[in-house]
Structures are given as structure tokens and as C-alpha cells.
C-alpha positions, 0 to 999 in steps of 0.5 A: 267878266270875260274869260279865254284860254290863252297859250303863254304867247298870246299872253304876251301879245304874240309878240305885240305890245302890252303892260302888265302892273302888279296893283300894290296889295300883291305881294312878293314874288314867293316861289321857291324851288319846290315850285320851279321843280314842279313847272320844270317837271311839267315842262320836262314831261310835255317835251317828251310827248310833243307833236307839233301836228297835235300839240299838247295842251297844259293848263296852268290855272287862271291870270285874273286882270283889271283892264286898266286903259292904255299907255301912250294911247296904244299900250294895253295895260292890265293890272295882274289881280291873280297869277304874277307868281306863274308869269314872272316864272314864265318870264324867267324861263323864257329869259334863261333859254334865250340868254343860252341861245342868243348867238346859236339861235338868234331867231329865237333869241329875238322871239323870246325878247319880243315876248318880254319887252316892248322895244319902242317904248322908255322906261318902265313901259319897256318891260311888258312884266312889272314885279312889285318893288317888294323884296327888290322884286322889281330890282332884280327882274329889270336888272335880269332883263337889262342884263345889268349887275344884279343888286350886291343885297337883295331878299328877292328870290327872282336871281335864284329862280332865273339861275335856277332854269338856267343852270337846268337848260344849260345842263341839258343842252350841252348834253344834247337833250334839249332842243331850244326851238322845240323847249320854245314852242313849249313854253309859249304854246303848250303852257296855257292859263285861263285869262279872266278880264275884270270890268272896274267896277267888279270887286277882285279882292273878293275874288283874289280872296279865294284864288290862289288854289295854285302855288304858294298859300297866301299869308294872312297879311297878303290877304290884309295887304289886297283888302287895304289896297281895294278899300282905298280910294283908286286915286289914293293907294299910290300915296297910302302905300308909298307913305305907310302901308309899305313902310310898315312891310319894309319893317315887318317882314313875313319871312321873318318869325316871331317867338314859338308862334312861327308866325311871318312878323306881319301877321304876328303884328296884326295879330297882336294889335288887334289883340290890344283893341280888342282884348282878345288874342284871336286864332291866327288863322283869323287874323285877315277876317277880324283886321277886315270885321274891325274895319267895316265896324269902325271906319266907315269913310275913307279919310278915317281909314287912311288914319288907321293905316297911319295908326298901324304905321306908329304901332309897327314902329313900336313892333319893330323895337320889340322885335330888334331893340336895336332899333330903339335910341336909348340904351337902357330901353334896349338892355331891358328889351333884349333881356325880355326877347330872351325870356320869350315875352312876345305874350306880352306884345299887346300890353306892351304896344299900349305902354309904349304907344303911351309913352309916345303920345303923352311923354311919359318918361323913360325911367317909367318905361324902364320899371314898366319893361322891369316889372315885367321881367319880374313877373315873367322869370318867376313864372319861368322859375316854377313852371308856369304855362305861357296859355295863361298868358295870351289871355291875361295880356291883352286885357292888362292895360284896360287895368292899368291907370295911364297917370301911375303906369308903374304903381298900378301895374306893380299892383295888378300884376301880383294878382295874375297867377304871380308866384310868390316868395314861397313857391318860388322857393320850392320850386327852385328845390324841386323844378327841372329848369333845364331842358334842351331847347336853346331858349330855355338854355338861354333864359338860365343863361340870363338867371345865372349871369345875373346872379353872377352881376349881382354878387358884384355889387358896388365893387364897381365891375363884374366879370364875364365870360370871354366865350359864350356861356354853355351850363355845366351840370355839377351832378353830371348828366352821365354819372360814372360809378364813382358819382353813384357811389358818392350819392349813395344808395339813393343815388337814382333818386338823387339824379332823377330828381335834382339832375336839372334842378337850378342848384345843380347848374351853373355856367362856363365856356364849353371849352370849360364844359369839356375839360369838367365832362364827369369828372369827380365832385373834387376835381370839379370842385377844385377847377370851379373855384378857380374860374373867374365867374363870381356865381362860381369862385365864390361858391366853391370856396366854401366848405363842400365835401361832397355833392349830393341831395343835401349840396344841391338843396343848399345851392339852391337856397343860396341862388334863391336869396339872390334871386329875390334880391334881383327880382324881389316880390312886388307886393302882397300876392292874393291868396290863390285856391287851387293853383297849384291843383293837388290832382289831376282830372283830365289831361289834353294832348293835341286837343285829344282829352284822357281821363286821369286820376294822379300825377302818374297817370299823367306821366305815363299817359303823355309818354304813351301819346309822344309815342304815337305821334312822333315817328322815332321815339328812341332818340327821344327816350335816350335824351332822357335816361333818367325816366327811360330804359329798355329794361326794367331797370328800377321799382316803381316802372311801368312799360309803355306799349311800345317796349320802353319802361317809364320810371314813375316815382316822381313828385307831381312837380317833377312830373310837370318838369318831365313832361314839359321836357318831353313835349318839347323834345317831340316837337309840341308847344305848351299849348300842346299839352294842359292838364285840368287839375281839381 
């Protein structure tokens, strides 16, 4: 291995030629604009204090290469191991200067095209910098230096850098504050980088693994992509990559996010396979280094890890229909799945990979695939309905197949899964008397969403249709949110009672358009109601047709049994559910907040030790505490208060069921996950 300090020209061969590939583990060019401020900054500042006599010296870490021969017996070609991010900006900077010069400064117009191409030669041996082809990198940058129409689509976000430093200089040079030959010889003279030469026989995927201390973090799939690269055969990673590995990114792309994990879909797929082999849903943080333990273990020749990278390929595929069901032909497949992406099944990944792999492999039929997607919804609205936590869930999953019978998929599954925590009749049934369901995140609005409208399907039954709303639904609190006197009257004297604990219970909801939501606002129960049985939704003309003098604790309870009924008409008990101990966990021993764990001996003390930690970590928690009326007020405005530390008083008498429902609330309007926050219970 050599190393030398090198300025920008020298990088490019003074002017000479050279041939710079990205090997196909690199990745995309990923910096964004904080980055092009930062180099720009860097440049801004050595322009005020250059001396040509003295010229300043900016290092800008290291541009790790493999000598890779020659090109037509005279062309030194490098493969950039580490630093394409840097050089590719390099690039465009010098391109935006010249491009703006090209006709007031021609010297160094053609100086600047020197640097960046190699004049004599065709092809893509013309350009000194070849991008990866991923995100239309390459596209673009050719496009760019070939001054051509950029591509009309393209993910890449070369065009935005280069306009970026051109709209930058041009600013400054028409002012007069930027001279272009001084700017030049800043870029090509004082930027300079430690050029590290590889042999070929070093191994520099061990090395680019702990590069990249500049610029922008690698993801776990950029570390996945440099490791397959370097264990395939030098002669195979063109046909590898081109046949599968590459595909599988085109599909799955890290800019993309999956499910409250936020993770790129890459490493989300990774992660999620390796948790179908393994059983085991690993930290996503060690996503590349189990992908790397699997590999050493198992494939222990080339030909047959080149079928692994066949085998993720199928498996992407499935991924990518989970992700978009669009993508997938038949039609009632892809109801069920868009159905299941609202219920935020991504849990359910590593079982799901296994089932459809399955049925690709052995032909089970669709109609089975179908019941399979079903019994899942089954399971996850149920668990939605009472409450339950999704942590369970990332260790159930990835387990489930192992106990499923390939031969009767849909009989063994129905089976199994009573016995995972599957709520039972009764609890849902209490639940839906008791759970706050609503809250303001989008997805839980969009899991109610898919309850009530198909509730409002299902009171259609053999008419042959069903109506649908003509805007998007929006839910309609009938107990208002902000209740007016009147409203306080008509509950009566227990109207805070009332309000606190059915407000966001599922029998006080129902769905219209917001245009709808506007004109009922807080209206009074009657003209609510006589507005409400005119609409055109079943789940509401239906209902409101009854007899219902007023609303109040006993309307709410009678809604909610009758929303129940059509619940287990939709999604009934799949069978028998063992009887569980301690599920429901009559007391709460400890509670654990960000991993921080607090002593507790009651529901109250849960309640008001999560308010108090909420309080700590965010940085604004009125705005929270006044999306939540019920349960705080800068006064004592009720019995059964407690006053947090910093000034707010928390309304404590709840039942320990509406206490999960306001904590669950709380966290996520701070901004945490479930994960977040668990309670032990005895």
C-alpha cells in the first residue's frame, strides 16, 4: 500500500490522462446539500486568506484506489475504493466555474476540461470520473460534462449539486467577489487528499469498512453491497451485479423507508430475511455483520454464494410486492395487501417472505395465499383493537413458519396463532367499551379508517353494492373534542368523566369527508344527529335512525356493542384461544422509558411517571399537553390531580386500561415508539 499527499490537480493527472471506475459495491452519489455548504464554506474561507507565495494547504481525507492496469496500453485506470463522494463534487465545482468562464476566461476554461476529461480518447474512456449507474449517477454526470439535456426523471442528485455551485459562483462573480483564476487555483491547489494505492491482492473491503469517517455515514446495505462485491470472484461481479445484485437495489431503495423502523428498504429487506433464516430479528445496526457471520458460515464457495444472491433476488421480489402491492398481478392478493400496509404489518415481514416464497416454489394456490394475508388481518386488527404492543411481535414472526405445516398453510396457521397473545372475543369486547383507539398519528387515523369502512361494507351485505365516501374520510368525534356547555350539560354532572374516558373510544367515532367534519364541528347531539342520519355511509344513516335521545355514557356503550357484533362478523375468533395467566397484568412492577427503568406499584404511578419523562426529553411540552385537554390543565381544575414538576396537573383517575390508551398517546405525540415505552406487570 503507498500513500501521498496529493492537490486536486495532481489527482487528475495535472492535466494528463487517467480513468477513474467506481467498483460495483459503491454506492450512489449521497451527498446533499449540508455537505456542498460545508466544501463550499471550506473553499470560501481559503479564498480569503490565499497567498500565492504560501498557498494554503486543506486536507480532505483520503481517495483509497486499486490500480487496475491500463486502458489502450497508456491510460492509467484506478478503481475508487473510498472517496468518490469528494471527487465527483470536486468535479462538479470545477465544471460550474468553467461552464460560467468559458467565453471571459478560456485558459482556464480549457484547464478546467483538461482536469475532467481525456480529449483523445471515445467512449466512456472520455471522462477521467465514471459515477455508478445507480440512481442515474452516471446518466446525469455525462449528460452534465457533455453538455446535453439532462435526463427529464432522474433520482440522482448530481443535477442538484452541480446547479448548486453554479448558482453559488454565479452569484458571487457577477457581484465582483469571486475571481475565477484565484477560485481555480484553490480548487486544484490548495484542496488536497491522501491518496492511498492498494496492491491486488489487499483486501479493501475490510479497509472501505472502516473508511468513510468524512461525509455522509454508510448504510448497512452500502456495507452489505462492498462485501458482496469483494467476495465474488474478480472475473464474476460484472454478470452478479448486472443479473441480480443490482436488480435487487433498483427495487429496494434506501431512500425509501419502511414502516415506523425508518429504515432504507434495503436494509429493511436484509434484515427481515436474515430474520426468516435465522429466527431471530437482529438490531439494525447489525444487519451488514450477521449478512457477512451467515455467509462465512454457510456458503463456503463461490458457485454457492452466487446462488445466495440468486436467492435474495426472489425474495426482493416478494419484498417489493409487500412494499407496493401494486406490483403484484392478481388482484385480490393486492386488496389484502394494501389492507395489511395500512395495518402496518411490516412485523410480519419474515413470515410473510416464507409464505409467499412458498407459494411460489410449490404452487400453492391463491385462494390459500388469500386466507393466509386474512388470517393475518384477523389477528393484527384484534391486537389493534385492545391495545396490544407490536415488541411482541418482532419475536413471534420471525419463528412462525417453523410452526406452520407447508401441506395445510392455512389450517395450521389459523391454529398457531390463537395461541400468540390472540385476543379473544371477551377482550375485545371490553376493549371496545374502554380502549382510547383514537389518537393523532396518521396511521392509527388510517387503521380506524379501515375498521369503519368496513363495517360500513359489511351492513351492505348481498344488497349488491356499498356506498363510499366521494372525498377522503376524515373521523368524526360525535362527543365533540371541545365540548361546549351545552355538551357539559346533556352528559351531566359527570360529564369530565364521560369525556375523559369514551371521547376516543371507538363507539363515539364514525367517518365523513372533512367538508362533513367542518359543518358538524360541536354541534349539539340533535343537530348532529339529524345531519348524520342523512349521510350516505351505511355505518351512519343506519345507526342514527334509531331512537337516540341523547349521547352520553350509555349511547356510547350501546354504539360500541353494535359496532362489536359487526366486528366478529368481519373478523370472527379463529378458534379456541388458550387461556392466558397474567396477560392482561393486574399491577405494574416496573416501567421502562428509553431504556431508563422506574419502580412502580400502580397504574397511577405509570401515568404520571411517563408524563414526568415526556417532560424531560422533549423540548416544547405545552404543545403536547394542549392536544390533550383531558388529562392536562395549568390549574388544578378537577379532584384526583397530581402536578408535575414543571407546573401542569395531570388528571389521575383512570382505569388502568385508559391509562395504557394515554400513555400510548403521549409517547407518540413526543415522538417515541412503543419500544420506547413497556411496562412490566406482575
Amino acid at each position: 500500500m503507498k500513500a501521498d499527499s496529493l492537490k486536486i490537480f495532481k489527482v487528475f493527472s495535472s492535466g494528463g490522462v487517467v480513468h477513474y471506475i467506481l467498483p460495483y459495491f459503491q454506492r450512489e452519489y449521497a451527498w446533499e446539500k449540508s455537505h456542498w455548504q460545508t466544501l463550499l464554506n471550506d473553499v470560501l474561507g481559503l479564498y480569503e486568506t490565499y497567498n500565492p507565495d504560501k498557498e494554503p494547504e486543506h486536507f480532505m481525507g483520503a481517495l483509497v484506489v486499486i490500480n487496475d492496469g491500463t486502458r489502450n496500453g497508456v491510460i492509467p485506470a484506478f478503481k475508487l475504493v473510498d472517496g468518490q463522494q469528494r471527487l465527483i463534487t470536486i468535479s462538479l465545482m470545477l465544471w460550474a466555474l468553467g461552464q460560467l468562464i468559458e467565453h471571459s476566461h478560456s485558459a482556464i476554461y480549457k484547464r478546467i476540461q483538461g482536469l475532467l476529461i481525456n480529449p483523445e480518447e471515445s467512449g466512456l474512456l472520455y471522462f477521467k470520473l465514471l459515477p455508478t449507474t445507480k440512481y442515474g449517477d452516471r446518466e446525469a454526470y455525462l449528460a452534465l460534462l457533455k453538455r446535453e439535456a439532462l435526463p427529464a426523471q432522474t433520482d440522482s442528485k448530481i443535477p442538484e449539486s452541480f446547479h448548486y455551485f453554479h448558482k453559488e459562483f454565479e452569484t458571487r462573480l457577477k457581484a465582483g467577489s469571486l475571481d475565477p483564476e484565484r477560485l481555480f487555483l484553490i480548487l486544484v491547489n490548495c484542496l488536497q487528499v491522501v491518496f492511498i494505492d492498494l496492491d491486488q491482492d489487499e483486501r479493501p473491503y475490510k479497509i472501505f469498512e472502516s473508511l468513510n469517517a468524512k461525509g455522509k455515514p454508510l448504510t448497512q446495505a452500502d456495507l452489505v453491497r462492498n462485501y458482496i462485491a469483494m467476495k465474488l470472484p474478480e472475473a464474476r461481479q460484472g454478470e452478479i451485479f448486472e443479473k441480480y445484485w443490482s436488480k435487487i437495489e433498483a427495487m429496494l431503495q434506501e431512500k425509501r423507508t419502511v414502516g415506523r423502523s425508518r429504515l432504507g428498504e434495503l436494509t429493511a429487506f436484509l434484515r427481515h430475511y436474515l430474520a426468516m433464516r435465522s429466527g431471530t430479528l437482529c438490531n439494525e445496526a447489525h444487519v451488514y455483520e450477521r449478512f457477512r457471520d451467515r455467509v462465512e458460515a454457510e456458503f463456503s464457495t463461490p458457485q454457492t454464494f452466487e446462488q445466495e444472491i440468486a436467492t435474495l433476488k426472489r425474495f426482493a421480489e416478494h419484498y417489493d410486492r409487500f412494499l407496493r402491492p401494486e406490483h403484484e398481478q392478481d388482484n385480490d392478493i393486492q386488496t389484502v395487501l394494501r389492507r395489511l400496509n395500512t395495518l402496518e404489518i411490516s412485523t410480519a415481514y419474515p413470515f410473510l417472505l416464507a409464505a409467499y416464497d412458498h407459494m411460489a416454489q410449490s404452487g400453492m394456490g391463491k385462494n390459500d395465499l388469500c386466507e393466509v394475508l386474512r388470517v393475518l388481518e384477523n389477528f393484527m386488527v384484534r391486537r389493534y383493537i385492545v391495545g396490544e404492543p407490536t415488541n411482541y411481535l418482532n419475536k413471534m414472526f420471525p419463528t412462525l413458519w417453523r410452526e406452520i405445516s407447508p401441506a395445510r398453510v392455512v389450517d395450521t396457521l389459523t391454529k398457531v396463532i390463537v395461541t400468540k397473545n390472540y385476543p379473544a372475543d371477551h377482550r375485545v369486547q371490553q376493549a371496545m367499551l374502554t380502549e382510547q383507539i383514537f389518537d393523532k398519528r396518521s396511521q392509527t387515523r388510517e387503521k380506524i379508517v379501515i375498521i369503519l369502512e368496513s363495517i360500513n361494507r359489511r351492513l351492505s351485505a348481498m344488497s349488491g353494492g356499498y356506498t363510499v365516501l366521494d372525498n377522503p374520510p376524515t373521523i368524526e368525534h360525535i362527543m365533540p373534542q371541545t365540548l361546549s356547555d351545552v355538551w357539559k350539560e346533556e352528559l351531566g354532572s359527570d360529564w369530565e368523566r364521560t369525556y375523559t374516558d369514551f371521547l376516543n373510544t371507538l363507539g363515539n367515532l364514525t367517518l365523513v369527508t372533512q367538508e362533513w367534519n367542518s359543518s358538524l364541528s360541536n354541534a349539539p347531539f340533535t343537530t348532529k344527529k339529524q345531519k348524520i342520519l342523512t349521510h350516505a355511509l351505511r355505518l351512519n344513516s343506519d345507526y342514527f335512525n334509531r331512537t337516540i335521545d341523547r349521547w352520553d355514557e350509555g349511547a356510547i356503550r350501546t354504539r360500541a356493542e353494535f359496532l362489536t357484533a359487526r366486528i366478529f362478523e368481519i373478523w370472527p375468533q379463529l378458534g379456541t384461544v388458550p387461556v392466558q395467566k397474567n396477560v392482561s397484568g393486574t399491577k405494574p412492577k416496573t416501567l421502562i422509558v428509553l431504556g431508563e427503568a422506574f419502580s412502580v406499584s400502580s397504574w397511577r404511578d405509570v401515568a404520571f411517571q411517563t408524563a414526568k419523562s415526556v417532560a424531560e426529553i422533549v423540548d416544547d411540552f405545552n404543545k403536547i399537553a394542549e392536544q390533550m385537554p383531558a388529562y392536562f390543565d395549568k390549574e388544578k381544575f378537577r379532584s384526583a390531580c397530581r402536578q408535575l414538576p414543571n407546573g401542569w396537573w395531570l388528571y389521575m383517575n383512570l382505569s388502568a386500561a385508559s391509562i395504557k390508551s394515554f400513555c400510548r398517546n403521549l409517547i407518540a405525540l413526543a415522538g417515541l415508539t412503543e419500544e420506547d415505552w413497556q411496562v412490566e406487570e406482575e
